[in-house]
Residue, then its C-alpha position, 0 to 999 in steps of 0.5 A: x648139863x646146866x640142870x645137873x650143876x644145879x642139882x649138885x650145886x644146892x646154892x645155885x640158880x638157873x635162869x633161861x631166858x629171851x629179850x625179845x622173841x622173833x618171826x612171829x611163827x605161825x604153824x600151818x598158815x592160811x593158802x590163798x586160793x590164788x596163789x600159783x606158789x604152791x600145789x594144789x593138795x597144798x592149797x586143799x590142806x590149809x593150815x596143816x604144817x609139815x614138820x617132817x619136811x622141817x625134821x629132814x633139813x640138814x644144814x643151816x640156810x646160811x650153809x646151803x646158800x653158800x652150797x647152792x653159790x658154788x654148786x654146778x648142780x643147784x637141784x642136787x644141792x638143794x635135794x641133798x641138804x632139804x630132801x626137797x625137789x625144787x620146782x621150775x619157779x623155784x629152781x630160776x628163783x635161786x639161778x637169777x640171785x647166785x650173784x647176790x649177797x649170801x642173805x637174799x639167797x638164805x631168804x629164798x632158801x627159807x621161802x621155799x623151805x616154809x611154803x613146802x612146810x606150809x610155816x608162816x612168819x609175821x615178821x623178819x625181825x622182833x615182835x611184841x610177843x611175852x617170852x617164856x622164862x624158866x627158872x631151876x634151882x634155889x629162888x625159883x620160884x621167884x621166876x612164875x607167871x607173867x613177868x614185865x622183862x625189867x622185874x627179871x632183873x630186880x628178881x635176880x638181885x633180890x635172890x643175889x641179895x638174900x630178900x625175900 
């Protein structure tokens, strides 16, 4: 939809982008071979991600916990909106924090949906990592290679300005 405005606007400049990136998202991560999280066919496949356990996530954590808070049944919930089927530990894990704030019970929501995934994180929170930048449009080209966050900006007036 953007994209389109800007082709029919000829004087117009798309910007996307990110203050910061979060979570340090690592796609297949390393299983200790001492950890009784997770199976033993997971623990022969390390490093390989499942993305289609992720593809099969109907709601947000934020939903399912507050599904799973009111559920009688936690594994049916659990099943409907990840098409997963919690293990014991899992399912007590869930039972013992149904009296806790909705975000310990999103965390392990996402716990158990990462190890089945086998997705890692670095962080809960912001990271170092460069963002990605894309520009569309008249003065896009300003928008190219690595950029410090603060030369966004001085970009943006220049083409708001008129210098080149």
């Amino acid at each position: 939809m953007a994209k389109d405005y800007v082709d029919t606007h000829p004087n117009t400049l798309l910007i996307i982008t990110a203050d910061h990136s979060t979570g340090g998202l690592a796609i297949g991560k390393k299983i200790k071979k001492d950890n009784k999280t997770v199976t033993e066919e997971q623990k022969s496949k390390s490093y390989i991600w499942y993305p289609d356990i992720i593809k099969k996530i109907k709601a947000s954590s934020i939903l399912i916990a507050k599904k799973l808070r009111a559920s009688k049944d936690i594994n049916a919930t659990f099943k409907k909106y990840t098409s997963l089927t919690l293990s014991q530990d899992e399912y007590r894990e869930i039972l013992n924090i149904l009296d806790k704030k909705d975000k310990k019970i999103r965390k392990i929501v996402n716990d158990i949906i990462n190890k089945h995934s086998n997705t890692g994180w670095t962080t809960h929170g912001h990271t170092a990592v460069d963002v990605e930048t894309f520009a569309y449009g008249k003065g896009s080209d300003k928008f190219r290679g690595f950029m410090d966050n603060t030369d966004i900006a001085k970009k943006i007036f220049e083409v708001l300005l008129n210098k080149e």
